[in-house]
N, C-alpha and C positions, 0 to 999 in steps of 0.2 A: 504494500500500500504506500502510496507516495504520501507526501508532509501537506498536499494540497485538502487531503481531508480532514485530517487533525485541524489545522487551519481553518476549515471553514465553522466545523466545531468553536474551534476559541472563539471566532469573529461573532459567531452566536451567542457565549457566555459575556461579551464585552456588548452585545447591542441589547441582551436580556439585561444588563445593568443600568444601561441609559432606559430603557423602558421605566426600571424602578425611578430614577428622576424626576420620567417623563411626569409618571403617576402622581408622582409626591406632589409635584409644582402645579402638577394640574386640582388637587385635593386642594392646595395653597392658594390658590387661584380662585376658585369659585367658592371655598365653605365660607358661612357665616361670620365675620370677625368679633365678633359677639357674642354668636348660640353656636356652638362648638362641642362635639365628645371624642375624647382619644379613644374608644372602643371603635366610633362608626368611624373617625379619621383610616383607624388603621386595616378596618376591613375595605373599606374604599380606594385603600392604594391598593390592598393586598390582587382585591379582583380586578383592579384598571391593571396591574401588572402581568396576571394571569389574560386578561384579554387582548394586552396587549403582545404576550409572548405567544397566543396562539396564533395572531394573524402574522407577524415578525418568522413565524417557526414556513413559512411557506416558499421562500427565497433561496432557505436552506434547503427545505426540501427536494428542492429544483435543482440546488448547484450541488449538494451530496449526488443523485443520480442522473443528473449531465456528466459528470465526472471521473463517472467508468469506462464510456464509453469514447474510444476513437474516432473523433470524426472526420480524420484525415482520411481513414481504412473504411470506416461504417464498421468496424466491428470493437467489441471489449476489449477495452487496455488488458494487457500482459497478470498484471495483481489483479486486476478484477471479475476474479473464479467466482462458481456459483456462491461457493460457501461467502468471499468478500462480501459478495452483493448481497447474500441473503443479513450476513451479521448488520451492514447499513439499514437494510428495512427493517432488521426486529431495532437499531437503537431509535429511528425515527418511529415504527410501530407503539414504543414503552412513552417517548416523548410526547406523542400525538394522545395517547391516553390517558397520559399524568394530566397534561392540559386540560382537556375536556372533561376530564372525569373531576378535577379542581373549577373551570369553569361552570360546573353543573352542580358541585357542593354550596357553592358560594351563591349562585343565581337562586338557589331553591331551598338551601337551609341555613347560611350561616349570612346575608343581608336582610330575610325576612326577622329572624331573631337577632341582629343588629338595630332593627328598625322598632321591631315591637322593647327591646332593651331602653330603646331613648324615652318612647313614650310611655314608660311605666315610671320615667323620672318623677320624683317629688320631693317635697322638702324635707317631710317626711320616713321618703323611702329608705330603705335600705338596701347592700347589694344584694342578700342573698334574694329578698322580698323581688326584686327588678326580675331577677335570673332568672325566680319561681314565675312569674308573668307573660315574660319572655317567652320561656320553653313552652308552656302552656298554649298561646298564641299562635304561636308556631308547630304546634305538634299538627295541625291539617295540612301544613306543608310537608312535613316528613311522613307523611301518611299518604301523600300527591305522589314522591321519591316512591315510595313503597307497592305504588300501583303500577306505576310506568313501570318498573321491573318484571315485576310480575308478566304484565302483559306483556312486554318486550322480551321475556323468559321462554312464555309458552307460544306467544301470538305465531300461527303460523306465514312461512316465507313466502314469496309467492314463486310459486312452480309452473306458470304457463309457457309453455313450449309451442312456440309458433313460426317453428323455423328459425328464431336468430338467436334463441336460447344454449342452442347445439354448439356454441363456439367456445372454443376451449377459453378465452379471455371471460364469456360471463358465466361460464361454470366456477369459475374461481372467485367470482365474487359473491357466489352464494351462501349463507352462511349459515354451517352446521355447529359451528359453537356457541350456547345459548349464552354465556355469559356476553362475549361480544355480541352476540343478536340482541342483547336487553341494552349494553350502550349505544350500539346503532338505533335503536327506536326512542330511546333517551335524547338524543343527538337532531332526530329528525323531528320529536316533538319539537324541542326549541327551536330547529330552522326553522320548524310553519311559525311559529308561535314571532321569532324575529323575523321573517319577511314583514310583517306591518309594520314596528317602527323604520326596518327600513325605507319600503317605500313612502311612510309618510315623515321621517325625520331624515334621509340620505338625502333622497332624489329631492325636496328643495334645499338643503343643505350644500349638494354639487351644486344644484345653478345659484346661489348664493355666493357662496364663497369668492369667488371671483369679481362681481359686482362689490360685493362691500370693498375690497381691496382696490378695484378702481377708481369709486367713489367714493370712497375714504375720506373724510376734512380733517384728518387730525393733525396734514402735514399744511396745511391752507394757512396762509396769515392772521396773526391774532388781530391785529390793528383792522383787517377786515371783515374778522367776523364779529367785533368788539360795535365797531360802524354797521353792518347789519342787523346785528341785534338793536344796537339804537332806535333801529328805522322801524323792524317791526314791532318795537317797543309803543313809539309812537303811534304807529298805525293801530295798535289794540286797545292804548288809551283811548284813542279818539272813539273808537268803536263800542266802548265802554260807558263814554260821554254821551253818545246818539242816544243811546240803549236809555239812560239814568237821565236825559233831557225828556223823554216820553213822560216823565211820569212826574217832573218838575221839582225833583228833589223830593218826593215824598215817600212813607213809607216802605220796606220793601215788601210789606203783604201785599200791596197792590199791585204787583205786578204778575204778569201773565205764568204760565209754568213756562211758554218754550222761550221770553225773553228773560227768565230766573236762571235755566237752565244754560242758555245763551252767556248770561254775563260770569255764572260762577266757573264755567270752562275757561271765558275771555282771563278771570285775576288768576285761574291756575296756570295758564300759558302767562301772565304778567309774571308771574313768580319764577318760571322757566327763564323767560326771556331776562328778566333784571340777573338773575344768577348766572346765566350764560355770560351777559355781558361783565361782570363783575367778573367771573373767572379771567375771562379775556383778556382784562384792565392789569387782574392782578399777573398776567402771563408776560406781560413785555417788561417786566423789572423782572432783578437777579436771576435766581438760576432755572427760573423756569422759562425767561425770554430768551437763554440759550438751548433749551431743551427744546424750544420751539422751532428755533433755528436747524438745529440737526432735524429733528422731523420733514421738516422745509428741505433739508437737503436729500434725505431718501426718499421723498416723495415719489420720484422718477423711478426708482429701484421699486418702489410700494407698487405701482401702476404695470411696469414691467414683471413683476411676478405674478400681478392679477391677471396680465392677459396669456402668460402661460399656464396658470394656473385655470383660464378658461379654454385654452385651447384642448386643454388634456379631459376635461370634463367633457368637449365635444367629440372627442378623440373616445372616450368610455361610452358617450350617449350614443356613436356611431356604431361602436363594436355589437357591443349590446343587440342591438335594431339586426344588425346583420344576421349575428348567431344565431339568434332567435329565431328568425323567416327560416336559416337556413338547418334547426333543428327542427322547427314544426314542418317541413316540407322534405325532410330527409332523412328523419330518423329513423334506425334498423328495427327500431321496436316500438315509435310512439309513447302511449300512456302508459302501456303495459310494463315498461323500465323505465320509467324518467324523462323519456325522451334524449335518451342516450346518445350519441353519435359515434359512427363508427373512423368517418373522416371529415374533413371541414370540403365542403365544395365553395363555401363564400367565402371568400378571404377577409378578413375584419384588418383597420389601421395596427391597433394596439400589439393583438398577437403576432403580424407581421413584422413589427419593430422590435418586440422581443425576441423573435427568432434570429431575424437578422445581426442584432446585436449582441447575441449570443456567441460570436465568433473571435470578440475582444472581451478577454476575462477584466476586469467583471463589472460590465456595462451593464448588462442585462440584469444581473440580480440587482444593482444600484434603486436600475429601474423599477423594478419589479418591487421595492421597498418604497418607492415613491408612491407605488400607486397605491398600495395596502393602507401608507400613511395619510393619503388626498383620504383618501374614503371615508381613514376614521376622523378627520379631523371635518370634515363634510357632516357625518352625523354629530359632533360635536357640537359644530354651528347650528344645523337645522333643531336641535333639541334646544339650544339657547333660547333661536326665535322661535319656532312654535310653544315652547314648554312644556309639562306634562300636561295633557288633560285629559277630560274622557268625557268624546263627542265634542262641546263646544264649553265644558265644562274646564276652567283652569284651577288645577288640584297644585302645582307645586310653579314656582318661577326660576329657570336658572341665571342666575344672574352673578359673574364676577364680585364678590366678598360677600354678596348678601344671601347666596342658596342654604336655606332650614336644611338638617342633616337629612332629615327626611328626605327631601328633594332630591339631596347627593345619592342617597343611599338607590332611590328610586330610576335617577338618570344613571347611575352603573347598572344595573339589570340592565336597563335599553341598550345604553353601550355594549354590554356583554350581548346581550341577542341580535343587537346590529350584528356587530362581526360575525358571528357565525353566518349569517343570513350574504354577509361581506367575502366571505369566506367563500360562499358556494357560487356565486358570484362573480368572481374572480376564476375560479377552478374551470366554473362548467361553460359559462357566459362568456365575459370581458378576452379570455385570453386561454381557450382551452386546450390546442395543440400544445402551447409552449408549458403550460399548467400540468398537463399529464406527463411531458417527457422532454422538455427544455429544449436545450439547441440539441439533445442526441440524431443524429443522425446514422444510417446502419445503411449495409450492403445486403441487395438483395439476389445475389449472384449463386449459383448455385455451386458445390463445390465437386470438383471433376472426379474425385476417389468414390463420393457415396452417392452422386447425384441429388443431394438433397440441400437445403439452406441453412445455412446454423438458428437455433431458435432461442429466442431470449435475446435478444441483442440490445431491445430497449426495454429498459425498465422502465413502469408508469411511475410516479411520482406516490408515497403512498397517502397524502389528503386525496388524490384522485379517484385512488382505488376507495377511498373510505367512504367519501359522499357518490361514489358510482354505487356503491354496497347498502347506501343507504336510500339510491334511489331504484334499485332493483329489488330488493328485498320486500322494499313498503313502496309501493309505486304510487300510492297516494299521495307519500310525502312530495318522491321527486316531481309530478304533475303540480302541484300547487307551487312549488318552488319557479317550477319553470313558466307558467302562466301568469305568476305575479310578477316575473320582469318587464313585462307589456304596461303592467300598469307602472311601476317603477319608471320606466319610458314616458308613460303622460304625465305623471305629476313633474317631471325634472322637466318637460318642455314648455307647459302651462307656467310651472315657477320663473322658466329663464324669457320665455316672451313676457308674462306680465312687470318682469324686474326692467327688460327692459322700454316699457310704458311709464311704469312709477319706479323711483327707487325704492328698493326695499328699506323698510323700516320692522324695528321690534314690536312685535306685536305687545310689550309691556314696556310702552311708553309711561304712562301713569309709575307706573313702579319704580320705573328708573328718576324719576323727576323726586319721588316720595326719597327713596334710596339718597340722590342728589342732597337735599334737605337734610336726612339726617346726619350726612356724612360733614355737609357744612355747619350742623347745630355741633357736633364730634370736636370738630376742627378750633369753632368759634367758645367752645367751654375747655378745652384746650388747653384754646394762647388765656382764657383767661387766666383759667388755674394756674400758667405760668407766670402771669404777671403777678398775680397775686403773692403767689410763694416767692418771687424774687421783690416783692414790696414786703412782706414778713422778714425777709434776710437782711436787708439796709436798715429796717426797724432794728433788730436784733441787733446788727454790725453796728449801730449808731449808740445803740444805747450799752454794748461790749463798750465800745469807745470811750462814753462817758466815764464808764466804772474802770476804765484802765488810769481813764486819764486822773481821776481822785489815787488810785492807788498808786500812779507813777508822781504826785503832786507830795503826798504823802511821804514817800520812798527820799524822795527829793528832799521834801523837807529835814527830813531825819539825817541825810546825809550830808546837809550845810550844816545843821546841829554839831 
């Protein structure tokens, strides 16, 4: 075995540790600075870590079994004997399990009783009292764990032979070990379960992301957004005057509900606007008018990663569209496996560029880690601005320092069910030649002693074989995974023409203005409390002074005596 796969091994232990960063800063980012618990802190990195090491684990998967194989020859490097290749699938086999079987502990039993833990908080409580509540609350979720098994244990596979069953590639993904048959349907609940927030927190999240960073104002001049806000400052007083001249200064029972309604929005936007412009004011002195300044200068850099940042989105919205047509109108087996495929007839952007690039190590996995990363920071976004809710119902807000743990605890499940849902996605959809077997390429030459082709040459990738396993087994699951990329495809089109009509704004406007207010009431009892404590210390220091100055008057005297 050459030092190229130890290596890719290490490069994995070194980007599983920036993951742990990733986690942490993002926990540091969004929780409460206020309502806080180092229980849910630490389960919230633990499974942003774990989710993030399973969509991270796919690049490797790729470059571990590209690796083997010669693509000079099309056939196995020299070290790379059955037995090599087999010991690589069982370490990515034990890794891919630890993951998911750790992202399915944590999604289903150990943030449900994180979350009922906070809420059994009291002043009162005590820990054991919390724990007892906790478990309690929780025990219909481990009783939920306990079903899926079961039925995952016994449920039988599906056995339909319809001509394309017969091939030795999906006999092999059949699965006669129940243990693994009860995590494949463990695995394939949660993808049905994470296609929804996917398609409703990815797909506007990709066409997002790019617009905000285009039109971005955070790098725009303060002096002219300071001068703007002036203006529509003016304009809502005045509009304020019209309103409170109707009624001639008199009471404000007399007034109408939709001109009550009308003016108490108008002083909530006055209160936005005077605070806007005040930040502004206070932005062009010391070090925030040079903070301002840099902003100003990457502005250009800010715009330039947006419109790559949108090209790649249309570059995923393209592939996507492709795959698709070219799975529903070609697949060996339909509904009946997943809509499997057995070759690509449509060639898609995305997986063509990974192939291609697959030829200068290691362009392609770089790649191939950008695009796992666009995705998850895509539902990141999209979960900001929609938030949680249910229907049209807003249950939690994410919002940079002010998300309740609850919230946090809430938006990691979706994270965690994104990815999976990201995951399959990526494997079967965005980029599935290069997904199943990387740049391998193999000879298909027959050889002159046996007459026959050498076999094995390509190894499939093993997340390939695992969601192929899981969409032939339970074909229900794989059917619904693959017809919700269609809709995944309207909401991300719908989102990126209507953004661009309007710019996108958060839908927790209110919040953020509320948020704004407390942070400046935070700031402004603050500086008081500083000034205060340093007008105590001059009191103190003046009046140390006084009594020095008696005891040095004293000392003095005694010592002309």
């Amino acid at each position: 075995m050459t030092v190229a796969i130890p290596l890719i091994w290490i490069t994995a232990i070194i980007v599983l540790a920036f993951t742990v960063i990733a986690a942490s800063v993002f926990v540091k980012i969004y929780q409460d600075r206020h309502d806080r618990d180092a229980f849910v802190t630490v389960v919230c990195v633990l499974s942003l870590t774990s989710l993030l090491a399973t969509v991270c684990l796919l690049p490797v998967d790729i470059a571990l079994v590209s690796g083997t194989t010669n693509n000079a020859t099309g056939l196995k490097k020299d070290w790379a004997g059955p037995e090599t290749v087999a010991h690589i699938i069982l370490g990515l086999k034990i890794v891919y399990y630890l993951l998911y079987s750790l992202d399915v502990i944590m999604c289903l039993l150990v943030i449900p009783f994180a979350y009922f833990w906070y809420e059994e908080w009291d002043v009162d409580a005590t820990t054991s009292g919390r724990i007892k509540g906790a478990m309690k609350y929780s025990f219909c979720f481990l009783m939920l764990v306990i079903i899926l098994l079961v039925v995952g244990f016994f449920l039988p596979v599906a056995r339909e032979t319809k001509g394309h069953l017969d091939l030795d590639y999906f006999k092999k993904l059949l699965l006669e070990n129940h243990g693994e048959r009860a995590l494949t349907f463990i695995t394939g609940t949660l993808l049905c379960l994470g296609i929804v927030p996917y398609v409703f927190y990815t797909a506007p999240g990709l066409a997002l992301t790019p617009q905000l960073l285009i039109r971005s104002i955070r790098g725009a001049s303060l002096p002219s957004i300071s001068a703007s806000a002036h203006q529509d400052l003016l304009l809502n007083r005045e509009r304020q005057r019209i309103i409170e001249a109707r009624y001639a200064g008199g009471p404000s029972s007399r007034f109408t509900a939709k001109d009550r309604r009308e003016l108490e929005g108008l002083q909530r936007e006055e209160r936005s606007l005077v605070r806007r412009q005040r930040v502004a004011e206070e932005g062009t002195h010391g070090t925030r008018k040079w903070l301002g300044k840099l902003q100003a200068i990457g502005r250009p850099f800010e715009i330039l990663l947006g419109i790559l940042v949108l090209l790649l989105s249309i570059s995923i919205f393209i592939s996507m569209l492709m795959t698709s047509i070219d799975k529903s109108k070609n697949s060996v087996c339909g509904k009946s496996c997943g809509y499997i495929l057995a070759k690509m007839n449509i060639p898609n952007p995305i997986n063509w560029l990974f192939v291609a690039t697959s030829k200068v190590f290691p362009i392609d996995y770089i790649l191939a880690l950008i695009l796992v990363l666009d995705l998850f920071i895509a539902s990141v976004v999209g979960t900001a601005f929609v938030g949680i809710r249910f229907l049209w119902v807003s249950i939690f807000r994410i919002r940079p320092g002010h998300t309740k743990p609850q919230g946090l605890l809430m938006a990691t499940v979706i994270l965690t069910l994104t990815v999976l849902a990201a995951n399959y996605s990526i494997t079967m959809i965005i980029a599935p030649q290069y997904a199943h077997y990387g740049g391998q390429k193999f000879c298909n030459k027959t050889i002159l002693e046996t007459g026959t082709g050498p076999q094995d040459i390509c190894t499939p990738t093993f997340v390939s074989t695992f969601l192929n396993r899981v969409t032939l087994n339970f074909p229900y699951f794989g059917a619904f995974a693959f017809w919700s990329q269609f809709a995944f495809l309207g909401v991300y089109l719908i989102t990126l023409l209507t953004g661009l009509v309007r710019p996108p704004k958060s839908g927790n406007r209110e919040a953020e203005d509320e948020d704004a207010e407390n942070d400046e009431d935070e700031s402004l009892l603050t500086g008081a409390g500083r000034r205060v404590n340093a007008a105590w210390e001059d009191i103190r220091g003046q009046t140390g002074e006084r009594r020095n100055y008696g005891t040095d008057a004293r000392v003095r005297g005694g010592d002309d005596a």
